[in-house]
C-alpha positions as CSV (number, residue, x, y, z in Angstrom):
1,X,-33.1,11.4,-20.6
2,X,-31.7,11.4,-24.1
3,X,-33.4,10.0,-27.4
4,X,-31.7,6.4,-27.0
5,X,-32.2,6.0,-23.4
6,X,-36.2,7.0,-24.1
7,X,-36.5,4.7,-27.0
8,X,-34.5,2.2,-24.9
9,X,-37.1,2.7,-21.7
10,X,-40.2,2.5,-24.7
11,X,-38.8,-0.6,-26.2
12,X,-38.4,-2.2,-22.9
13,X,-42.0,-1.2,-21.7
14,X,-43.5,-2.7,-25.2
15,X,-41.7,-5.9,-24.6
16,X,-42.7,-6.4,-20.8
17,X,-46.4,-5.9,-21.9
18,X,-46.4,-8.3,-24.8
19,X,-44.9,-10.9,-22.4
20,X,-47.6,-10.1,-19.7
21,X,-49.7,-9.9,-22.1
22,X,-48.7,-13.4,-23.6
23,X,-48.2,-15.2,-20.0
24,X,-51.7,-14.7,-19.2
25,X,-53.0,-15.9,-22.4
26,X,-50.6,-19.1,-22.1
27,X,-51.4,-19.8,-18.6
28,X,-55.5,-19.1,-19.3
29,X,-54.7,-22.0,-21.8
30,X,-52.7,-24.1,-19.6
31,X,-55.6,-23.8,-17.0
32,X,-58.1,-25.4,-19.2
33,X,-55.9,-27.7,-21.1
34,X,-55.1,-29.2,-17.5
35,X,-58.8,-28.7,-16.7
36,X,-59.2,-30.9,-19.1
37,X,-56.7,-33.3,-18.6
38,X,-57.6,-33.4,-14.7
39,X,-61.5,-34.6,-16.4
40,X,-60.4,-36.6,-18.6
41,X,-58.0,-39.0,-15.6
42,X,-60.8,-39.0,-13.7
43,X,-62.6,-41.3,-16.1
44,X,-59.4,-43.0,-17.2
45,X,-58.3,-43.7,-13.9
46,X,-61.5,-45.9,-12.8
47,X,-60.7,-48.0,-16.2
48,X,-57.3,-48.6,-16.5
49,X,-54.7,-50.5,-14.9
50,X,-51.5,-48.6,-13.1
51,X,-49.5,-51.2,-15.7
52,X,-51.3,-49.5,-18.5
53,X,-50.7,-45.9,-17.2
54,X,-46.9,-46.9,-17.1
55,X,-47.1,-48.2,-20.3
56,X,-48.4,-44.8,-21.6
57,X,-46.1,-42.7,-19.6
58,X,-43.0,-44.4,-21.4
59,X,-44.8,-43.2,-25.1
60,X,-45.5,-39.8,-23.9
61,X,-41.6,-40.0,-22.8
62,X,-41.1,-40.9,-27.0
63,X,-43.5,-38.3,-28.3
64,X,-42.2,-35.2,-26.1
65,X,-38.3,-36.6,-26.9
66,X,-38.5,-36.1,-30.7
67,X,-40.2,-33.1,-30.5
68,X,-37.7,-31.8,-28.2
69,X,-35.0,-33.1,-30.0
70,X,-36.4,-31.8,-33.1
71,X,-37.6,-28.2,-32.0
72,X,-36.5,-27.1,-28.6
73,X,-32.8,-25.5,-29.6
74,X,-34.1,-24.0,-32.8
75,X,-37.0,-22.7,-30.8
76,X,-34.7,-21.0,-28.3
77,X,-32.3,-19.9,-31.0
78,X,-34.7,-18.1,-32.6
79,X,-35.9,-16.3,-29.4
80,X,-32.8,-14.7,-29.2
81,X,-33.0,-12.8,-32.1
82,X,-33.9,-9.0,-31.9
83,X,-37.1,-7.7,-33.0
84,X,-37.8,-6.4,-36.6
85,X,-40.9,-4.7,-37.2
86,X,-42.4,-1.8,-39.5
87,X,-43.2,1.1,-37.2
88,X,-45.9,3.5,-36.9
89,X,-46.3,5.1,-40.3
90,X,-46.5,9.1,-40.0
91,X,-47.9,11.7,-42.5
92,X,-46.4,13.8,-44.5
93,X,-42.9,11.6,-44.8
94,X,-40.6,12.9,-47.0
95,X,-39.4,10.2,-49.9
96,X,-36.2,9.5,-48.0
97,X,-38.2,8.2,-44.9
98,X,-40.7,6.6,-46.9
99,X,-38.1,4.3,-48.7
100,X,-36.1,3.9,-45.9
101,X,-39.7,2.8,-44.1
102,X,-40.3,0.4,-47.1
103,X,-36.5,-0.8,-47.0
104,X,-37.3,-1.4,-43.5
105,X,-40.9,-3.2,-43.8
106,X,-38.8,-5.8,-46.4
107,X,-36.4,-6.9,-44.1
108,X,-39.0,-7.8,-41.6
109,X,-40.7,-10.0,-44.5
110,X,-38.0,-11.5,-45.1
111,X,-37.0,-11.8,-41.3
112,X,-39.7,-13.6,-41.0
113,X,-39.6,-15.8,-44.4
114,X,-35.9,-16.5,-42.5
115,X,-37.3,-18.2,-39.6
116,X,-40.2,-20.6,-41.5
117,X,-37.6,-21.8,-43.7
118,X,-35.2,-22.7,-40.2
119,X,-38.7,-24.8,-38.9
120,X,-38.1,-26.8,-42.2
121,X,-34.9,-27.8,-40.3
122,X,-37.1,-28.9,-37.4
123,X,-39.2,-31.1,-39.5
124,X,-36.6,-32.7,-41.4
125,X,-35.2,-33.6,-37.6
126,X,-38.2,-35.1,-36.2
127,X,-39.1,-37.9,-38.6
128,X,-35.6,-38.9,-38.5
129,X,-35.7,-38.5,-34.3
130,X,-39.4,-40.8,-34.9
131,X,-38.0,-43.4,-36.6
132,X,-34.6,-43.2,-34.6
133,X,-36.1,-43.5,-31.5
134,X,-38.9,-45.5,-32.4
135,X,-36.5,-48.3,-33.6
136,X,-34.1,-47.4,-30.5
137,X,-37.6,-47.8,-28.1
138,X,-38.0,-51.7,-29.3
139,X,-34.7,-52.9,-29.1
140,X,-34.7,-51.8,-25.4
141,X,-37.9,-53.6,-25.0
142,X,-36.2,-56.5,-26.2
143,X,-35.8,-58.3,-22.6
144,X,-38.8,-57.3,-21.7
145,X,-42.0,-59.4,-23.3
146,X,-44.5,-57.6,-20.7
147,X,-45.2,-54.4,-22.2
148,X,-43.9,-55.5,-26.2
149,X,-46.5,-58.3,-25.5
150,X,-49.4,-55.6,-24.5
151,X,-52.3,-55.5,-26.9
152,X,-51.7,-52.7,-30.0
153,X,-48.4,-52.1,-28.8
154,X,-46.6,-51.5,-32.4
155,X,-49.9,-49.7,-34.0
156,X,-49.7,-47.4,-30.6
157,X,-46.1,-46.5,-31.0
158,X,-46.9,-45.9,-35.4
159,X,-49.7,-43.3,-34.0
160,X,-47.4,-41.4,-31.6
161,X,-44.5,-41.3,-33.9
162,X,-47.5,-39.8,-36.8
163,X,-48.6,-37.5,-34.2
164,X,-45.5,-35.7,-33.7
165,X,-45.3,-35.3,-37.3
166,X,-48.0,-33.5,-37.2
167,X,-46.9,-31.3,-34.5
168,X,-43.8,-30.4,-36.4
169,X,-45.4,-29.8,-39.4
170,X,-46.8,-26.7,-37.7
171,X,-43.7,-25.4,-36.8
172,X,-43.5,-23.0,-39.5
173,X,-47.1,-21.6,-38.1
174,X,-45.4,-21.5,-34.6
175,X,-42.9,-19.6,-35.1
176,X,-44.8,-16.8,-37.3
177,X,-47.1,-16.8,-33.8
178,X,-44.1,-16.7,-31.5
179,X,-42.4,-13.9,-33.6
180,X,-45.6,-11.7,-34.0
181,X,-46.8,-12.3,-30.3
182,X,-50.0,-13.5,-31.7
183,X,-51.0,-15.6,-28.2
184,X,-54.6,-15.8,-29.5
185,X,-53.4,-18.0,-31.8
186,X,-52.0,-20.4,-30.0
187,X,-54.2,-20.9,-27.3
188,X,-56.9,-21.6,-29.5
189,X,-55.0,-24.2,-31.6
190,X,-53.9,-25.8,-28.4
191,X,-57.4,-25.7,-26.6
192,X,-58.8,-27.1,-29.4
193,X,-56.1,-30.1,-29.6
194,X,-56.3,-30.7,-25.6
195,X,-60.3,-30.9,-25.9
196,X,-60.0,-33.2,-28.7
197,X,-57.5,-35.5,-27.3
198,X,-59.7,-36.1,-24.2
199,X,-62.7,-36.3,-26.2
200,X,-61.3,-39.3,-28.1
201,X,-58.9,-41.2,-25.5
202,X,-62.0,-41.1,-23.1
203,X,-64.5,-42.0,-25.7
204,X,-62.0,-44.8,-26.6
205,X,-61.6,-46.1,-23.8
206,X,-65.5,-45.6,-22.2
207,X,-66.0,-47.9,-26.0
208,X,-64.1,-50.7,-25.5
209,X,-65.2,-51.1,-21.5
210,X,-68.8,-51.0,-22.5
211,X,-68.3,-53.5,-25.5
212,X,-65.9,-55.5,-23.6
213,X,-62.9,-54.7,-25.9
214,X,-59.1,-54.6,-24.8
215,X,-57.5,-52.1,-26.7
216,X,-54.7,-52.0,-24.3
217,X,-52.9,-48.8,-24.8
218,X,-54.4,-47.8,-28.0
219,X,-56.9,-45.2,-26.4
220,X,-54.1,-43.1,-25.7
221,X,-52.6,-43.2,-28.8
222,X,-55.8,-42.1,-30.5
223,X,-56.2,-39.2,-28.4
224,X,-52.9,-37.9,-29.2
225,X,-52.8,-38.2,-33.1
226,X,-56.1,-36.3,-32.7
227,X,-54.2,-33.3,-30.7
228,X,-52.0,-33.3,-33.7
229,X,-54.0,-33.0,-36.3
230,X,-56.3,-30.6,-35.2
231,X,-53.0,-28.6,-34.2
232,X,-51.5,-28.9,-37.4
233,X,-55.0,-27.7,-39.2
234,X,-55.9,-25.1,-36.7
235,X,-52.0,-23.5,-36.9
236,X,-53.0,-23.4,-41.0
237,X,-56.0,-21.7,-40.7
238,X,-55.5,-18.7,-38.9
239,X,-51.5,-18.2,-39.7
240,X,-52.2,-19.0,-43.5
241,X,-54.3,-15.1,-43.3
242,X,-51.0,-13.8,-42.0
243,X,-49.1,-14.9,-44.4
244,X,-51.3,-13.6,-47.2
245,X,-51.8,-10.4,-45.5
246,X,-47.6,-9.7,-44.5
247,X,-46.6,-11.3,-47.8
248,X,-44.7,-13.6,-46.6
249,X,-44.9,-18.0,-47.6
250,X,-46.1,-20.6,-44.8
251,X,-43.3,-23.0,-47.2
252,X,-39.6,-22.9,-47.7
253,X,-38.7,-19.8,-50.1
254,X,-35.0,-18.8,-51.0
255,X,-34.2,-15.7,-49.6
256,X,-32.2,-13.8,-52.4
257,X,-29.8,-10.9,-51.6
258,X,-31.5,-7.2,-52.7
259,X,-30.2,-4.6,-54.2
260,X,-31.2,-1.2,-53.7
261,X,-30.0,1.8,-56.0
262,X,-27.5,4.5,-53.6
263,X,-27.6,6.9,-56.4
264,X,-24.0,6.7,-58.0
265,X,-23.9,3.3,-56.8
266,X,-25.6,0.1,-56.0
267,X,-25.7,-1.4,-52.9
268,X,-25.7,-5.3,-51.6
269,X,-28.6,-5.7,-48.6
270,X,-28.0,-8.9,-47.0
271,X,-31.2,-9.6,-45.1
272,X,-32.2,-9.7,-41.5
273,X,-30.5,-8.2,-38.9
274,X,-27.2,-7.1,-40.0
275,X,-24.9,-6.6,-43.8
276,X,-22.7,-9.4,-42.5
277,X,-25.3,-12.2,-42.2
278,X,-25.0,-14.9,-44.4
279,X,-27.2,-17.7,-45.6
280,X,-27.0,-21.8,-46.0
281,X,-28.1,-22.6,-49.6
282,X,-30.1,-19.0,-49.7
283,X,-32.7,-20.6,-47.1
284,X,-31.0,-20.9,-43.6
285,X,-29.7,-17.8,-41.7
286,X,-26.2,-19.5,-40.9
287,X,-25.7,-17.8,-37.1
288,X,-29.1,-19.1,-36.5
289,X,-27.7,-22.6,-37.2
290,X,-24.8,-22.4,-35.7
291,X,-26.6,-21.3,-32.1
292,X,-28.9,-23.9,-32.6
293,X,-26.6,-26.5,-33.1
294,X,-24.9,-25.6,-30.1
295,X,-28.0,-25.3,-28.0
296,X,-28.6,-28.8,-29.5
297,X,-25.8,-29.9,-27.8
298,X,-26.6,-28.9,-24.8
299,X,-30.6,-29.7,-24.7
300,X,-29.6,-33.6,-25.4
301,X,-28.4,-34.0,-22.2
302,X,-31.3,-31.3,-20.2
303,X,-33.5,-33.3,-22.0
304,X,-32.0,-36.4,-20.2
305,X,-32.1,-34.5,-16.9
306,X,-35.6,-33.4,-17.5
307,X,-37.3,-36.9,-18.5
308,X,-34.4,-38.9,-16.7
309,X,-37.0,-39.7,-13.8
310,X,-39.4,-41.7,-16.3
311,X,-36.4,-43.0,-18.7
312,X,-34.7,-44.2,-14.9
313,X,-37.6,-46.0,-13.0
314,X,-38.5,-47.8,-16.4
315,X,-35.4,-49.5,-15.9
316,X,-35.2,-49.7,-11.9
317,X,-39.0,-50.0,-11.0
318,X,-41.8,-52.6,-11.8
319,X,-44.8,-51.0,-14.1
320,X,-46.8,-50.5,-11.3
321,X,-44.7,-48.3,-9.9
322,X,-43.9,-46.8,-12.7
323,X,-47.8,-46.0,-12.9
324,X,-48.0,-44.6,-9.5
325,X,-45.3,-42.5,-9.9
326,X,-46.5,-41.0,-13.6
327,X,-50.1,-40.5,-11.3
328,X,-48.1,-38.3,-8.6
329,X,-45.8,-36.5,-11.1
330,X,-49.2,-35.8,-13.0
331,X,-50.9,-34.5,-10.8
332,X,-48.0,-33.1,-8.9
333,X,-46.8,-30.9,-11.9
334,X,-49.9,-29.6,-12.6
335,X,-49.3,-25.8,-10.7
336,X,-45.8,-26.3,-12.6
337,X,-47.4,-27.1,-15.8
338,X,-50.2,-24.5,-15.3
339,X,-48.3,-21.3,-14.0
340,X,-44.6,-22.0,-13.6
341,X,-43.8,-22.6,-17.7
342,X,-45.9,-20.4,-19.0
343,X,-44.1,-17.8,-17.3
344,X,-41.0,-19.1,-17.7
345,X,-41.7,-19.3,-21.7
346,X,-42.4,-15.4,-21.9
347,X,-39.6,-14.6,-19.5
348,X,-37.5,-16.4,-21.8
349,X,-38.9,-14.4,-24.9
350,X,-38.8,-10.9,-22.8
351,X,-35.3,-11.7,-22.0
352,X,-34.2,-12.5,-24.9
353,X,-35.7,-9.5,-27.0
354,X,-34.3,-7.6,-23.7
355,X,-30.8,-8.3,-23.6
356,X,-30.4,-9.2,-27.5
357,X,-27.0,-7.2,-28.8
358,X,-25.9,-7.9,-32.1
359,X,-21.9,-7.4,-30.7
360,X,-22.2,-8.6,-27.1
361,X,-22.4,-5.0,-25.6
362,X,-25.5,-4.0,-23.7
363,X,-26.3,-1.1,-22.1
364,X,-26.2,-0.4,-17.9
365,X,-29.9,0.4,-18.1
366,X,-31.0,-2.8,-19.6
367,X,-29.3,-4.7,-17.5
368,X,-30.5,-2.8,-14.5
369,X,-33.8,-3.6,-15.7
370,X,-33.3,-6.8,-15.8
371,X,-31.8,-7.3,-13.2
372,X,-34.9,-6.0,-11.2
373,X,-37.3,-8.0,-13.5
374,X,-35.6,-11.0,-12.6
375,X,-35.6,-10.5,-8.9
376,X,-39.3,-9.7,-8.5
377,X,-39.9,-12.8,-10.7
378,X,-38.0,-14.6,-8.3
379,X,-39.7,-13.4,-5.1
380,X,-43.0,-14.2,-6.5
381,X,-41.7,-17.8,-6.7
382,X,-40.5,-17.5,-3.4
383,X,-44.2,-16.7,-2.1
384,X,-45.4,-19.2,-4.1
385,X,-42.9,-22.0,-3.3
386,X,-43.1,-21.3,0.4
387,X,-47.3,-21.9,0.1
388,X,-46.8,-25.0,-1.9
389,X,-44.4,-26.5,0.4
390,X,-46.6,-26.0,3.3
391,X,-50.1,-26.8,2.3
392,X,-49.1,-29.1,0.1
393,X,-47.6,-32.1,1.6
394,X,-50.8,-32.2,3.9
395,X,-53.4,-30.9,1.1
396,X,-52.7,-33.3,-1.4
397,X,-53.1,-37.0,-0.1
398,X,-56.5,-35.8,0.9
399,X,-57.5,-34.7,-2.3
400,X,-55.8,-37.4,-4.1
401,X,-58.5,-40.3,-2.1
402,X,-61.2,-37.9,-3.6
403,X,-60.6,-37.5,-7.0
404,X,-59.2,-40.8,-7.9
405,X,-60.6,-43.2,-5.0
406,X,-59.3,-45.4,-2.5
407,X,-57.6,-48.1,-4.9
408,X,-55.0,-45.6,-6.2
409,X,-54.6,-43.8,-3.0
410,X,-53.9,-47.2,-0.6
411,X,-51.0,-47.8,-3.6
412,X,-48.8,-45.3,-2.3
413,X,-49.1,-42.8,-4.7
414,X,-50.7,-40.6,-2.2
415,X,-46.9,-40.9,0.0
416,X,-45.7,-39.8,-3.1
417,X,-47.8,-36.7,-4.2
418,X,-46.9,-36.0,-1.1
419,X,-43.0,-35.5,-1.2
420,X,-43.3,-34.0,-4.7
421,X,-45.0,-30.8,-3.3
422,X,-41.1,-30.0,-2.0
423,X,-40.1,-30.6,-5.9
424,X,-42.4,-28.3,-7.3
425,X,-40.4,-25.2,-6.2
426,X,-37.4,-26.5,-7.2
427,X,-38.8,-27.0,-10.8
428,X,-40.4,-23.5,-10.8
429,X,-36.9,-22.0,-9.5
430,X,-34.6,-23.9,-12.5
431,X,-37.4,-23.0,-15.2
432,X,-36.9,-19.6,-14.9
433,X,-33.1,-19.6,-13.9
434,X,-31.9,-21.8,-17.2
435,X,-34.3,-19.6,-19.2
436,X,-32.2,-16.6,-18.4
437,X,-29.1,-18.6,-19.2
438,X,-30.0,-19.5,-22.4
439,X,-31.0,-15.8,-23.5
440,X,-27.8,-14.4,-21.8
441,X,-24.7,-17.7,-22.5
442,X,-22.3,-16.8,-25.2
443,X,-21.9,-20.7,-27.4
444,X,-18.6,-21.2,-25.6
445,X,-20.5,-20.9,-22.0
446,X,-23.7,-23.2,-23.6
447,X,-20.8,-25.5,-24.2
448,X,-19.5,-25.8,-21.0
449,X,-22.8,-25.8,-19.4
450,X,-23.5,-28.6,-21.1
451,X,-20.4,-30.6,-19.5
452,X,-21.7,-29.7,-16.6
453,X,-25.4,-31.1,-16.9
454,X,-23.9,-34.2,-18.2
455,X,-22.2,-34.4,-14.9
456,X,-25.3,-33.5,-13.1
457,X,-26.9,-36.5,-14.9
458,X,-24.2,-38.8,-13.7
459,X,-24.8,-37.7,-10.2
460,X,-28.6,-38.3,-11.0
461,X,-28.2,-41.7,-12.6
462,X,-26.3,-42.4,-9.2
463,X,-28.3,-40.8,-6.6
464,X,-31.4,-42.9,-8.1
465,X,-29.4,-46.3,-8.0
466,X,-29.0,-45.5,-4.7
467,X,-32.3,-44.5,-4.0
468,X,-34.2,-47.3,-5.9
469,X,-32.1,-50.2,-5.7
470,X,-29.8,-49.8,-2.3
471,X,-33.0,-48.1,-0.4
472,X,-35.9,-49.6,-2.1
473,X,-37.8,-46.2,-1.7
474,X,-39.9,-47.1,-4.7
475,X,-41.0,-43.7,-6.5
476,X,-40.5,-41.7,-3.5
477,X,-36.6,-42.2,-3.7
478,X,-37.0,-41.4,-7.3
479,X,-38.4,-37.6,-6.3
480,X,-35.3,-37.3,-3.8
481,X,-32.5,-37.9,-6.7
482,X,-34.6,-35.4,-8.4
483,X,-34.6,-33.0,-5.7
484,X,-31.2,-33.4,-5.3
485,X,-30.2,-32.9,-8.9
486,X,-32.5,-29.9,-9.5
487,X,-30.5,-28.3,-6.7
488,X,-27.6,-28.6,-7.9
489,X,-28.7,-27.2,-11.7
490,X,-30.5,-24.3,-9.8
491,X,-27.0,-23.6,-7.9
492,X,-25.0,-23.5,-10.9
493,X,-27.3,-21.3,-12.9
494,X,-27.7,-18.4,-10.1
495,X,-23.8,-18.5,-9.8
496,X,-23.5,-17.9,-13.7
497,X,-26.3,-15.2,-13.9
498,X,-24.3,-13.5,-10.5
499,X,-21.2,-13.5,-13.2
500,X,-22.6,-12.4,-15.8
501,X,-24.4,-8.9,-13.7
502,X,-21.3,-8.7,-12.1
503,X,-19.3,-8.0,-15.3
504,X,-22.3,-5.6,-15.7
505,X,-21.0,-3.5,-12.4
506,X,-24.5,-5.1,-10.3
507,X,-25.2,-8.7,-8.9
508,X,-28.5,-10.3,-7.6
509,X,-30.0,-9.8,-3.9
510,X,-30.6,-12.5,-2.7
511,X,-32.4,-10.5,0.1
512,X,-34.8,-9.2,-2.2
513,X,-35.5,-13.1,-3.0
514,X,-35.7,-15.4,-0.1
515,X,-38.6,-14.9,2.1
516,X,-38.8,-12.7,5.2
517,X,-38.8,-14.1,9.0
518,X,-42.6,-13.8,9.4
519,X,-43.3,-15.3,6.2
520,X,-40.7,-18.2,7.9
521,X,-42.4,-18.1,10.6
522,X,-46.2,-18.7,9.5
523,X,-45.3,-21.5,7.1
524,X,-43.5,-23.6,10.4
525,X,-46.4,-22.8,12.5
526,X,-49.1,-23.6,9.7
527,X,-46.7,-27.0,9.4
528,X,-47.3,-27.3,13.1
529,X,-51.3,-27.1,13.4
530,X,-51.3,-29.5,10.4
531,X,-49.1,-31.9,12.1
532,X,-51.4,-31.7,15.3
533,X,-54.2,-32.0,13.0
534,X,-53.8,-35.0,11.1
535,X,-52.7,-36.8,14.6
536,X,-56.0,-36.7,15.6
537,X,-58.8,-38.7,15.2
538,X,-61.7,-37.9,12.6
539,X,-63.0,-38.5,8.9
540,X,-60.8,-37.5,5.3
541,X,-63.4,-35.5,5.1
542,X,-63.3,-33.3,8.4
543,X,-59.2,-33.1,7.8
544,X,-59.7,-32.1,4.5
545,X,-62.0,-29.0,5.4
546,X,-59.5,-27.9,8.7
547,X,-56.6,-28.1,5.9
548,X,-58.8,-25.9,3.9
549,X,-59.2,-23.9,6.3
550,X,-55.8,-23.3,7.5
551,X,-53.9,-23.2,4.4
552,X,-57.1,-20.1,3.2
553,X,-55.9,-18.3,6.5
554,X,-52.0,-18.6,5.7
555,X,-52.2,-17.6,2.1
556,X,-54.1,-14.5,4.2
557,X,-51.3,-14.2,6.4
558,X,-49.1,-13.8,2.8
């Protein structure tokens, strides 16, 4: 193997063990921020009303819009870009090296000043998107006095729209963690912020019960201003070492073009990645712009997909369904939540880094590589979608009656949990597919994947009339039009990442990614024994211990 393929096979080896490295780190802290969480409902649930959780579920719907309005296609735009980073030093360098070592090492501090100055951007975005979509938020709730007429209701809404400032603010932080792999980081600003927010919406809420206080939705609003905060402060303490140490500011610094003597002549450096890259105003790397802008684009109308469930049945169901439905969805997403996005967050990195070219051309090996990466991502899906999908719809009605009690379970939300164990699969396949896309799509092919998600919405939009109004299957029709839309998204992005390896002389195998006969086999006959089970007479708690039993032996089978 020559030089270039080696330091091609060592670059790609560094990067796959950084994003190993990272998705254990980020699912260790999704684990116990959802450990957390799951503690935390348990009390909440036995205080509050499902009208009150549907309540909250439509401001958690406002918070995560700004920030993904605000962050998410700079984030992505930024993930694309290649690597810059010092290198080993070695003894003994003659001066040529050594300044070419040094030319190098101020590049990457000013790489780096390049992508604070781009979260500025994000900022400046999310407290217009608050205010935007704060204002937008009450003129909907015009027509409906209910939940404008619950208690704290503007005050709540002020706190959200504060909290997500707060988040933003520590974008700059972020990204100096995201570009510098520094996982540690994060998960302990984020396990701080998830401890504290169920600290103080429990604490809240356990207040006002004993002193006989209605604080209506409040608790919830104090518990998330808290997880800002302590973000915000937590991102500043350990980053603000960084920057000392790299020499590099945590604010907005102009990034001035360097000139570096050539002997008879003197040479103009623009920064970053390449001579040709320009700046906006000396602060904001202007291809970095553009791609976000057009990622922008096309994230508006994900984002709709994503959240279109809460943002539909807030309009088509009563707040107690919308409750029961946020309850199933919760509790539903929370092997998604836990496993399926923290590994598609460091695909998406390892990908990017991967398959970044600065011209569009990329090498057979690196896309052979990926190619195989992808597919054994895939099939580990596929093990762990077939499990989900056949413990699952059994597994989690029982366990719903335990953790939550009899009230919530009798409401139907239990039918629902239910059906969403066949949407979790779906959600873990898309994750991963659309983060390949994003890493891989030239702008012109963002674009026109963003025609078609707004058709896919349509078809949602529809599919959910149907469902919720014409069928009147409450919140379980509501996880059909999702299944069905999620299909159709996960269709459309294999068929794109099938192009693009195929221009690349290879194409995926889908052999190598749908699950063998046996495994086929088990899951029907594990479905069987279940069904038999549950036909027969005998406690929640004797079913729930035979389910235990036979879904341990088929993940044995696995």
């Amino acid at each position: 193997m020559d030089a270039t393929g080696t330091a091609g096979s060592a670059k790609q080896q560094s990067l796959l063990e950084k994003s190993a490295h990272g998705a254990k780190f980020l699912i260790a802290l999704q684990i116990g921020s959802r450990a957390l969480t799951f503690a935390a409902n348990q009390v909440l649930l036995r205080f509050i009303s499902p009208d009150l959780l549907g309540i909250s579920t439509q401001f958690e719907v406002y918070l995560i819009s700004v920030l993904f309005f605000a962050r998410e296609s700079l984030r992505v735009a930024i993930q694309r870009q290649s690597e810059l980073s010092e290198g080993p030093k070695e003894p003994n360098k003659s001066t040529q090296d050594e300044e070419k070592s040094e030319r190098k090492r101020k590049l990457a501090i000013e790489k780096t000043q390049a992508l604070v100055n781009l979260a500025y951007v994000s900022i400046c975005l999310g407290i217009f998107f608050a205010a935007g979509l704060a204002w937008a938020y009450m003129r909907s709730l015009r027509s409906n006095p209910k939940v404008l007429g619950t208690l704290y209701f503007k005050e709540t809404l002020q706190l959200y729209a504060i909290a997500a400032v707060f988040e933003l603010l520590a974008e700059p932080c972020f990204v100096v963690v995201q570009q510098k792999s520094e996982y540690k980081i994060r998960a302990f600003a984020e396990s701080i912020g998830a401890l504290l927010r169920c600290l103080m919406t429990c604490a809240s809420i356990i207040f006002a019960s004993k002193t006989g206080l209605d604080l209506g939705v409040l608790p919830f609003a104090i518990g998330q201003w808290s997880y800002g905060l302590s973000i915000l402060l937590c991102y500043l303490w350990r980053v603000s070492a960084i920057s000392a140490a790299d020499n590099f500011s945590l604010l907005a610094r102009p990034i001035a073009p360097r000139y570096v003597d050539c002997g008879s002549r003197t040479t103009l450096l623009l920064t970053i990645t390449s001579s040709n890259e320009t700046y906006i105003m000396s602060y904001f790397s202007k291809p970095l712009v553009t791609l976000g802008a057009s990622l922008f684009v096309q994230g508006v109308v994900k984002h709709i997909l994503t959240e279109g469930d809460v943002l539909l049945i807030s309009y088509l169901a009563s707040l107690s369904a919308q409750g029961i439905y946020a309850l199933a969805s919760n509790y539903g997403g929370l092997v998604a939540r836990m496993v399926f996005q923290p590994i598609e967050e460091s695909s998406r990195n390892y990908f990017g880094k991967l398959l970044y070219s600065s011209n569009g051309q990329r090498s057979s090996e690196t896309t052979s590589s990926a190619k195989d990466d992808l597919h054994k991502l895939l099939r580990i899906y596929t093990l762990m979608s077939i499990s989900a999908m056949t413990v699952g719809p059994t597994m989690a009605p029982l366990l719903l009656k335990f953790v939550v009690g009899s009230r919530w379970a009798s409401s139907g939300a239990g039918d629902v949990l239910s059906k969403y164990c066949y949407y979790i699969p779906l959600l873990a396949y898309n994750g991963v597919l659309e983060a390949f896309v994003s890493v891989v799509a030239t702008e012109s092919q963002l674009n026109r994947q963003s025609l078609w998600m707004l058709v896919f919405s349509v078809g949602f939009a529809s599919t959910g009339y149907v469902f919720l109004r014409l069928l009147d299957l409450g919140a379980i029709g509501l996880v059909y039009a999702n299944m069905a839309n999620m299909v159709f998204r996960i269709l459309w992005s294999y068929n794109f990442i099938n192009s693009f390896f195929r221009r690349h002389n290879s194409q995926l195998n889908l052999a190598l990614i749908l699950p063998t006969a046996t495994t086929v086999a088990a899951a029907f006959g594990t479905i069987a024994i279940f069904y038999h089970q549950n036909a027969q007479e005998g406690s929640d708690i004797k079913h729930f211990i035979t389910t235990t039993v036979i879904g341990a032996g088929f993940f044995i089978l696995l």
